[in-house]
C-alpha positions as CSV (number, residue, x, y, z in Angstrom):
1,X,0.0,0.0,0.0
2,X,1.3,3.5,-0.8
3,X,0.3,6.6,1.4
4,X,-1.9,9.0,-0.9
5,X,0.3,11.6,-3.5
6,X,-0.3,14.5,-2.0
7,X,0.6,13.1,1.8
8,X,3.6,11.2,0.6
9,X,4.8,14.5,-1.5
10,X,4.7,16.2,2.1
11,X,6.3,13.5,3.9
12,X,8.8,13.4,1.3
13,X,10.0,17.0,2.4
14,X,10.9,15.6,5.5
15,X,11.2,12.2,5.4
16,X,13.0,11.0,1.8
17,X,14.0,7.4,2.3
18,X,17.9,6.3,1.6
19,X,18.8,3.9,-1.9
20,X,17.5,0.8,1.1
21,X,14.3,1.9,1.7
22,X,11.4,1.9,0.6
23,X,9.5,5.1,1.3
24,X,6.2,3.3,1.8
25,X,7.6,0.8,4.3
26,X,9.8,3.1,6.5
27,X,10.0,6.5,8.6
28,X,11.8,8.2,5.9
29,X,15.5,10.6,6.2
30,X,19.0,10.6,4.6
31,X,22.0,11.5,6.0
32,X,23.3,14.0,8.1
33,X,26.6,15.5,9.7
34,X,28.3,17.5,12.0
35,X,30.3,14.4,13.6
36,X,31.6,15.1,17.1
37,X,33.2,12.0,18.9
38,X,32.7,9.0,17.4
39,X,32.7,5.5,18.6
40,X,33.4,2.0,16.5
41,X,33.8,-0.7,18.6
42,X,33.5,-4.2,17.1
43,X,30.6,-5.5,15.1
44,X,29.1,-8.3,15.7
45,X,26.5,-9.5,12.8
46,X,24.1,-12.3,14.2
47,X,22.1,-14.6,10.9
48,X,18.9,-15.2,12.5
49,X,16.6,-18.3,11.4
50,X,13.2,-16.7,11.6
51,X,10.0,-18.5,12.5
52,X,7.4,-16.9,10.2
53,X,3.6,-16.8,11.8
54,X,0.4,-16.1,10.2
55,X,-1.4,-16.7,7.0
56,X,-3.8,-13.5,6.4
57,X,-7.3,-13.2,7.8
58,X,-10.3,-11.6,6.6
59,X,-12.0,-8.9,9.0
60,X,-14.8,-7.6,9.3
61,X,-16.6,-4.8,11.3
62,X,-17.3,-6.0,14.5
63,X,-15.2,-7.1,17.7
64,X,-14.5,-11.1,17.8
65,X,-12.7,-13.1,20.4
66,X,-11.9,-16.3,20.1
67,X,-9.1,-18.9,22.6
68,X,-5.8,-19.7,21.2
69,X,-6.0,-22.5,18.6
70,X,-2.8,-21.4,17.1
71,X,-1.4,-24.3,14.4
72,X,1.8,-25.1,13.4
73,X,1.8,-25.8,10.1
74,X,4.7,-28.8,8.1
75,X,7.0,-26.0,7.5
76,X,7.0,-24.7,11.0
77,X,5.2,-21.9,10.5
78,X,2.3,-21.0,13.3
79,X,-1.0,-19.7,11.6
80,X,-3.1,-16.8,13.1
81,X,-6.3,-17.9,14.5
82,X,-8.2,-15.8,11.9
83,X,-11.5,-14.7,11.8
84,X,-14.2,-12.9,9.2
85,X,-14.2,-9.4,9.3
86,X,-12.9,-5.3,10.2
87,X,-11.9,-5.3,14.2
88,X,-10.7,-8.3,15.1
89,X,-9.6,-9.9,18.4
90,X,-7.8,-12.9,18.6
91,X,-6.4,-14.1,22.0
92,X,-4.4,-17.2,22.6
93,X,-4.7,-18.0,26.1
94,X,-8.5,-17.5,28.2
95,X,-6.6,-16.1,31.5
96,X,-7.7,-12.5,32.4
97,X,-4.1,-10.6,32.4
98,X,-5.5,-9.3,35.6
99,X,-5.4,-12.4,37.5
100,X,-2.4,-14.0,39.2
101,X,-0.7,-17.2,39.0
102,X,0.2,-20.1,41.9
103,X,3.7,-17.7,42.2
104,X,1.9,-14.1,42.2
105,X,3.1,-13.2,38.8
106,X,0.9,-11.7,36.3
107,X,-0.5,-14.3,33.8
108,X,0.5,-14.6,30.3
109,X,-2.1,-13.5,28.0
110,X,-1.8,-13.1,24.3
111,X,-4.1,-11.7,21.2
112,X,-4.5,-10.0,18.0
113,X,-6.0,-7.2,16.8
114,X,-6.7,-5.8,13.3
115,X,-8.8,-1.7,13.4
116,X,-9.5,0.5,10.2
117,X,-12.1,0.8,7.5
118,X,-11.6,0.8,4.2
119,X,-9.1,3.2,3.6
120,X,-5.5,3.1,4.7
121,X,-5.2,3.2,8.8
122,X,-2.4,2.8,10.8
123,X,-0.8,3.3,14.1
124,X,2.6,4.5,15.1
125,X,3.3,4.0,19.1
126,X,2.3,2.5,21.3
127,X,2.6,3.3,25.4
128,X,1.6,1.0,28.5
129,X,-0.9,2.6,30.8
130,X,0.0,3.2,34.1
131,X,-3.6,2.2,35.5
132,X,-4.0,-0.9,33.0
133,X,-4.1,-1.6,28.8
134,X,-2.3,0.5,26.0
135,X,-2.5,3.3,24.0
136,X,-2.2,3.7,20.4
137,X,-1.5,6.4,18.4
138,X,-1.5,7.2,14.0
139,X,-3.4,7.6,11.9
140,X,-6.5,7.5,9.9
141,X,-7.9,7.9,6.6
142,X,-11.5,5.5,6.7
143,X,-13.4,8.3,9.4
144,X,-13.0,11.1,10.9
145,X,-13.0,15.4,9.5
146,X,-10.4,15.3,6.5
147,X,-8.2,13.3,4.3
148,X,-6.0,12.0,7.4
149,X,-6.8,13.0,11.1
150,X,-4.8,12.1,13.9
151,X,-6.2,9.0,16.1
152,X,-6.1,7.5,19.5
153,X,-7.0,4.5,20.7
154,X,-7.2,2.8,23.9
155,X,-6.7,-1.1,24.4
156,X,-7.4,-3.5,27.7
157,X,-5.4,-5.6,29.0
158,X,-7.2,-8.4,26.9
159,X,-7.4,-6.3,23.6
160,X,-10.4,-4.8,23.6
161,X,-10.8,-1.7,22.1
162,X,-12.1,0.6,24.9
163,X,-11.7,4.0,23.3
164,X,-11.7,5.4,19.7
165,X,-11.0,9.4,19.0
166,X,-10.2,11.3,16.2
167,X,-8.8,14.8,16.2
168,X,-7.9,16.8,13.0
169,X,-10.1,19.3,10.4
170,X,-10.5,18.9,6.6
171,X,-6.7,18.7,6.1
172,X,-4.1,16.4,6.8
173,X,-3.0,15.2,10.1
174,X,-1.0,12.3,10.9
175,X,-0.1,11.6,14.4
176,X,3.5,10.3,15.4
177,X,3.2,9.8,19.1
178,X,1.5,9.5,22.1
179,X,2.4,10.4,25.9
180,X,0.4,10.5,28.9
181,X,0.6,13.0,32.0
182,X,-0.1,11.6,35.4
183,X,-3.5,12.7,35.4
184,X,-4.0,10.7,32.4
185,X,-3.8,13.7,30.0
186,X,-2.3,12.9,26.9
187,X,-0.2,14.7,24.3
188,X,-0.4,13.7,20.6
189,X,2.2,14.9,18.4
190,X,3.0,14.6,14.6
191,X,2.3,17.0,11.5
192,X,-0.1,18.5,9.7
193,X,-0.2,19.5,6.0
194,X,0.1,23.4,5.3
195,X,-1.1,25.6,2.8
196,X,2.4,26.5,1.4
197,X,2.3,22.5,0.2
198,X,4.7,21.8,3.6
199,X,4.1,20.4,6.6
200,X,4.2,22.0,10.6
201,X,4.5,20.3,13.8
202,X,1.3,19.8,15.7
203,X,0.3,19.2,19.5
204,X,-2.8,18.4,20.4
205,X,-3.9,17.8,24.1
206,X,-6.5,15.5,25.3
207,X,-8.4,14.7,28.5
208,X,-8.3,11.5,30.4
209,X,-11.9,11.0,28.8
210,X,-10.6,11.8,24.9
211,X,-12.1,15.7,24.5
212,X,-9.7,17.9,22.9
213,X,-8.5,20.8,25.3
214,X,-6.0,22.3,22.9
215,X,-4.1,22.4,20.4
216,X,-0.6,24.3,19.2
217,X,1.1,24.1,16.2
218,X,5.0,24.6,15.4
219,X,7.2,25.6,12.2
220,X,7.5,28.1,9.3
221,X,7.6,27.8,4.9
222,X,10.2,24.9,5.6
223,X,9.2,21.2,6.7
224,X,8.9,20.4,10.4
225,X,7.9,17.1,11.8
226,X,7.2,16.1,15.2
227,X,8.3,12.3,16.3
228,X,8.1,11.4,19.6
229,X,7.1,12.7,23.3
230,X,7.1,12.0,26.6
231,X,5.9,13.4,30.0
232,X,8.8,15.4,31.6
233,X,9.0,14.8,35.6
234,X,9.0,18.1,36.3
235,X,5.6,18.5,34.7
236,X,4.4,19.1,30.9
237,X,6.1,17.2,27.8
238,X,9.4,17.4,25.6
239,X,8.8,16.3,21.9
240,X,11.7,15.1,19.8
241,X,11.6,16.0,15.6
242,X,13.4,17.7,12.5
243,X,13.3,21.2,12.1
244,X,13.4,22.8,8.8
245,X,13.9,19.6,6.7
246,X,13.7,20.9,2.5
247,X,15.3,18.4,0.9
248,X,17.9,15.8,2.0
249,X,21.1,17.1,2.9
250,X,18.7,19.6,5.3
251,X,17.4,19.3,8.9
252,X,17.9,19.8,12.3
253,X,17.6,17.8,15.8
254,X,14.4,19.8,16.9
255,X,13.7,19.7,20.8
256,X,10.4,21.1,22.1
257,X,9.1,22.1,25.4
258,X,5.6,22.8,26.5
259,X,3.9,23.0,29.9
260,X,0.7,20.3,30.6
261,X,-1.5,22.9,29.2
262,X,-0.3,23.3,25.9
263,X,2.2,26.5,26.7
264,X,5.8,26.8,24.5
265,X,7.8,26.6,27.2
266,X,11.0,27.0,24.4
267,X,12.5,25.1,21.6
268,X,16.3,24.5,20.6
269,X,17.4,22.7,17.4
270,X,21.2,20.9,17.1
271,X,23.4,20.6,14.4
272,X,24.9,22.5,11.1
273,X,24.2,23.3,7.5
274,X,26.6,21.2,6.4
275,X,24.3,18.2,6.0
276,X,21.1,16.7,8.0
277,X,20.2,16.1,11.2
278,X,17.2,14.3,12.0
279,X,16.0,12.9,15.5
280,X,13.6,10.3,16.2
281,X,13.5,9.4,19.1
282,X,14.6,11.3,22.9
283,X,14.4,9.9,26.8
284,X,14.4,12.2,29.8
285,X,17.5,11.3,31.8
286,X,18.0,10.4,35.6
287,X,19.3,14.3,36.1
288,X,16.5,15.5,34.1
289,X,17.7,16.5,31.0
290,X,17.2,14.5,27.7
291,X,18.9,12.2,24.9
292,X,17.9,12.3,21.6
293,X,18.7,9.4,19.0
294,X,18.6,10.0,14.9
295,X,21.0,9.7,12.4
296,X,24.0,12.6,11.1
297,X,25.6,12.7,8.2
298,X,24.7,8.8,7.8
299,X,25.6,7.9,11.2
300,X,24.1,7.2,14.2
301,X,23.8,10.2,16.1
302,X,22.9,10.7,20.3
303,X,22.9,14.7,21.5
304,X,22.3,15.2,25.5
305,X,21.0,18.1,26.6
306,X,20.1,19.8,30.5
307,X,16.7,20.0,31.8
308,X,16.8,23.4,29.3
309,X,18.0,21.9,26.4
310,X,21.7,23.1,26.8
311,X,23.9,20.8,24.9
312,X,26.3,18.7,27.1
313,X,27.8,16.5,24.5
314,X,26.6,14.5,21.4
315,X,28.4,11.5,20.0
316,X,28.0,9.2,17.0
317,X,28.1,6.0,16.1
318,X,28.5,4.0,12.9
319,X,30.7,2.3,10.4
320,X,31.2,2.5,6.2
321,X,27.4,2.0,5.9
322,X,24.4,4.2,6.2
323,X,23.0,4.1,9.2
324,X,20.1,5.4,10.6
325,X,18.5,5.4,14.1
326,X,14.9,5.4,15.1
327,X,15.2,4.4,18.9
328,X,16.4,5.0,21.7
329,X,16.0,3.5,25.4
330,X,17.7,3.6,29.1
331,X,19.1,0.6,30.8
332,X,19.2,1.1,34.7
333,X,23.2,2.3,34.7
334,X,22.1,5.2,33.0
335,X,23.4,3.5,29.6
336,X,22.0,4.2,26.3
337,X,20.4,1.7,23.8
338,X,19.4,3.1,20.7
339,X,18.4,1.2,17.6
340,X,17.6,1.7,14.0
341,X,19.2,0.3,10.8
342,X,22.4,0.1,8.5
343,X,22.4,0.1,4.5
344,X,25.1,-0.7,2.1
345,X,24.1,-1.3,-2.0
346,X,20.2,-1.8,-1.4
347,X,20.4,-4.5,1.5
348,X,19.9,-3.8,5.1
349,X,20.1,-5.1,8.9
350,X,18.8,-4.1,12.0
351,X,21.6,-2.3,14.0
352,X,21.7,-1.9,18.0
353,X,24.3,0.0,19.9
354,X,24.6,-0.2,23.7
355,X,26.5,2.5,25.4
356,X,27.2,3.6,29.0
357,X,25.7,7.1,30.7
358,X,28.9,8.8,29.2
359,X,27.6,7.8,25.9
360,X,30.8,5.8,25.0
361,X,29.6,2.5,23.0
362,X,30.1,-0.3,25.1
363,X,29.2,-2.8,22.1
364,X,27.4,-2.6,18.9
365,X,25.7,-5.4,16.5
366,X,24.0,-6.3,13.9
367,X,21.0,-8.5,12.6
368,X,20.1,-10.1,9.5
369,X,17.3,-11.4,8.5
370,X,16.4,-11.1,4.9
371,X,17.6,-8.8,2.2
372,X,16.2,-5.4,3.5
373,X,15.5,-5.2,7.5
374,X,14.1,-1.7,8.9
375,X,14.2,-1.6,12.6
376,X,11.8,1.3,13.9
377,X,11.8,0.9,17.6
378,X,13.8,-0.1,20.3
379,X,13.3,-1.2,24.3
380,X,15.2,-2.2,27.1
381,X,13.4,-5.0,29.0
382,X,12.8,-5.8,32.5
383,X,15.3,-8.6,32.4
384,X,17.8,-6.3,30.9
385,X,17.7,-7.3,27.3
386,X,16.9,-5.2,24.4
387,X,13.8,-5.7,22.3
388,X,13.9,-4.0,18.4
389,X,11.0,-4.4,16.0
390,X,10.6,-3.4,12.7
391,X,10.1,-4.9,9.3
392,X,11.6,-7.9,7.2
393,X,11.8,-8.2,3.4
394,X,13.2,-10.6,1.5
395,X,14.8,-9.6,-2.1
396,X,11.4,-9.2,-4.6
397,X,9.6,-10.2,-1.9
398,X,7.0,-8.0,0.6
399,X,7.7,-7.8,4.5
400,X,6.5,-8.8,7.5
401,X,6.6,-7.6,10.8
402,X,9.6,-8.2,13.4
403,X,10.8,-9.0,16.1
404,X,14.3,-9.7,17.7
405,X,15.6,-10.0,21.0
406,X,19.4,-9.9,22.5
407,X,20.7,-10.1,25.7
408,X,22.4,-7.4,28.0
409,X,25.6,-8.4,25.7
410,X,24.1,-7.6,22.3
411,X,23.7,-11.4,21.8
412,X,20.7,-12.9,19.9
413,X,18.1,-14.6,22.4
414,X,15.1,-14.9,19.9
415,X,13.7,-13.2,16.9
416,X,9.9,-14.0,15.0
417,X,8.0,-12.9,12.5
418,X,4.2,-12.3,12.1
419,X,2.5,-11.6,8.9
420,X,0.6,-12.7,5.3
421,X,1.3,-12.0,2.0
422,X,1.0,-8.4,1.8
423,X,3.3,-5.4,3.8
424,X,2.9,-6.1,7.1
425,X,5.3,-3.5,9.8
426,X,6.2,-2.9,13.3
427,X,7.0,0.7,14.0
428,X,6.7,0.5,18.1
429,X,6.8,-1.9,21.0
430,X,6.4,-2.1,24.7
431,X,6.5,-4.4,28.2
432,X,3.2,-5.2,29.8
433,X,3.8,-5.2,33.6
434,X,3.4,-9.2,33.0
435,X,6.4,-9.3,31.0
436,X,4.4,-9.8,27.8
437,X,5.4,-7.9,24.2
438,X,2.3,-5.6,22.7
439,X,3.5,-4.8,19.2
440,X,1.4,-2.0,16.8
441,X,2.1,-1.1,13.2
442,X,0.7,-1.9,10.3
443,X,-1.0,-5.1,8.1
444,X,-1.7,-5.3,4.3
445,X,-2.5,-8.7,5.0
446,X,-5.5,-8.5,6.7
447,X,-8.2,-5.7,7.7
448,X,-10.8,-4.3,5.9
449,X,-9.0,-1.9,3.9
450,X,-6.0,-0.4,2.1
451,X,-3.7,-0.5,5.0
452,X,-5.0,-1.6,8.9
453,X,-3.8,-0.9,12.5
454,X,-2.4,-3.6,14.0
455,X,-1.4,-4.7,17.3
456,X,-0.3,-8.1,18.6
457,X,0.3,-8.9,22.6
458,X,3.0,-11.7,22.8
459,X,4.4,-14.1,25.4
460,X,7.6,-12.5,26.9
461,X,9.7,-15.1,24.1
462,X,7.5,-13.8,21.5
463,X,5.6,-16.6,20.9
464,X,1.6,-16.5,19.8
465,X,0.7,-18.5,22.7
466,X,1.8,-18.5,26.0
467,X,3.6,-21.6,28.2
């Protein structure tokens, strides 16, 4: 599925995909420069066997749950329960994710769900609730005011859909990111298609119950996109993006702060005119301040700022190829993983580098599945190890979603893959408090539509069905 012209033509100005990607089936940017201090430790490049799961299903309007009959087919491939329709649930195991075991630890619970109409709908983060169930945030084209509007929705534990909101006007919205404010506020952020045929950032607040309370909007005649937020201790949000991205070869690291009601509290931007600079991803840090992960001059690229966005030093990382990151995560020792991809002659892996609080790389690896691999989010788990998701494509072939795990050392634990035989993506991941994996992106495959939201809740090995 390709995004509509005139959307893609905006996202182009900001998000141009490098010689390895395919501009439908990633989050778009180039290069970018002004190197500082760079780190190359050894590379380790792990060949993972994947196990491939699910054949696609037809969906249909309404919510259906049915108990875990996953099948594992001659080749040892595991089928997708799959069931008729538009919003489907699928769950693999009966136990409420609520109850307990014999032990005391949260039970394992797993499912599937497919939501959109029958245009293209997708989501692009997810975030655990701090009360109980997910968030989702993207966007849609099959309802709501204009030709894309922002969209939220909420999950239970068990996958079902709770909440549904869109938020936009007869324009173009599409929404990036989700984060929530103890008072269970939430800030969307993403862009939103301008007159002068560019795009601006866009904020848009919500209440705890989904009403709109306000909105602000960020950037001038050049480009600006808004990628990822989260709730700042010390009240309000910081959002991560590019400012002033023309063309590649242009862009800056683009830091935003804004109080829980929607007030600029001030905005700083990193780098040089001597190439781009594009950030992805950011954390708030034990003292406060923040890291932000993207990709300079075709090299991983992590700038750490104070609590007021004052630079304190910025470091890449990277060999020959292109490489471009899309996460980043803190381990308890104040260490740094960030994730993304690397590209050399049209083939690509997913790329991980762990460093310490200083930022110095500690160890860095790579993982291959197929031909082109487009990691898109990263997270360190409970247990230490470091989850990255993304998409898989073999040569001529179309990709599926996933999944890989490593260990605390950057060595491969696991790795799956879920999908049909159509584009099927994972662009964001997170840890239920039981341990279990919820997975969004997006599914060709399956859905009612052009492109469907999609959102998967694992075992903690990634499995379709628990132990």
């Amino acid at each position: 599925m390709r995004q509509p012209t005139s959307l893609a033509a905006l996202l182009g100005l900001g998000l141009a995909s490098c010689s390895g990607a395919d501009p439908a089936e990633s989050t778009g940017a180039s290069t970018s420069t002004t190197a500082t201090t760079r780190s190359d430790p050894a590379t380790t490049t792990t060949g993972l066997a994947t196990t491939s799961t699910g054949t696609p299903g037809e969906t249909t309007s309404t919510t259906t749950t049915t108990s875990g009959s996953s099948t594992t087919s001659a080749s040892g491939t595991t089928d997708l329960t799959s069931s008729t329709g538009g919003s489907t649930t699928t769950t693999g195991n009966e136990t409420d994710s609520s109850s307990t075991s014999t032990t005391g630890e949260l039970a394992c619970l797993t499912w599937e769900v497919v939501e959109g109409g029958l245009d293209a709908d997708y989501v692009n983060e997810v975030v655990r609730l701090d009360g109980a169930g997910f968030a989702l945030a993207g966007r849609t084209k099959s309802k709501g005011a204009g030709l894309d509007d922002f969209w939220l929705l909420r999950l239970s534990e068990e996958g079902d859909v709770l909440a549904d909101f869109t938020y936009g006007g007869a324009g173009q919205e599409v929404a990036n990111t989700v984060a929530f404010a103890p008072d269970d506020s939430a800030l969307l952020a993403g862009i939103v298609a301008t007159q002068e045929n560019s795009v601006d950032g866009l904020m848009i607040g919500v209440s705890s119950d989904g009403d709109k309370l306000w909105e602000l909007q960020l950037g001038d005649s050049d480009a600006d996109h808004l990628m990822a937020a989260i709730p700042v201790g010390a009240g309000g949000f910081a959002v991560a993006g590019i400012r002033d991205r023309v063309a590649q070869g242009t862009g800056y690291f683009w830091l935003v702060r804004v109080d829980g009601g929607g007030g600029l509290l001030w905005t700083k931007t990193y780098g040089d005119d001597s190439d781009e600079q594009l950030a992805y991803d950011l954390v708030e840090t034990e003292d406060g301040g923040f890291a932000l992960a993207g990709t300079n001059a075709g090299d991983f690229w992590l700038v750490r700022t104070n609590a007021d966005g004052q630079l304190k030093w910025d470091k890449t990382y990277g060999g020959p190829r292109y490489e471009r990151a899309l996460g980043v995560d803190l381990f308890e020792d104040g260490g740094f993983a960030i994730g993304g991809w690397a590209e050399e002659n049209g083939a690509s892996d997913f790329y991980l580098v762990r460093t310490d609080a200083a930022g110095d790389a500690v160890w860095q690896t790579t993982l291959d599945g197929d031909h082109s691999d487009l990691a898109e989010d990263v997270r360190v788990l409970d247990d230490g190890g470091v989850l990255v998701v993304g998409a898989t494509r073999p040569d001529g072939g179309t990709a599926d979603l996933w999944m890989a795990k490593v260990d605390a050392l950057g060595a491969s634990v696991w790795d799956h893959r879920y999908g049909g035989s159509a584009y099927d993506g994972g662009r964001s991941v997170t840890e239920a408090a039981s341990g279990d994996l919820v997975v969004v992106g997006r599914t060709d495959s399956k859905g009612a539509g052009m492109a469907d939201a999609w959102a998967l809740r694992t075992a903690p090995n990634g499995d379709l069905r628990c132990p």
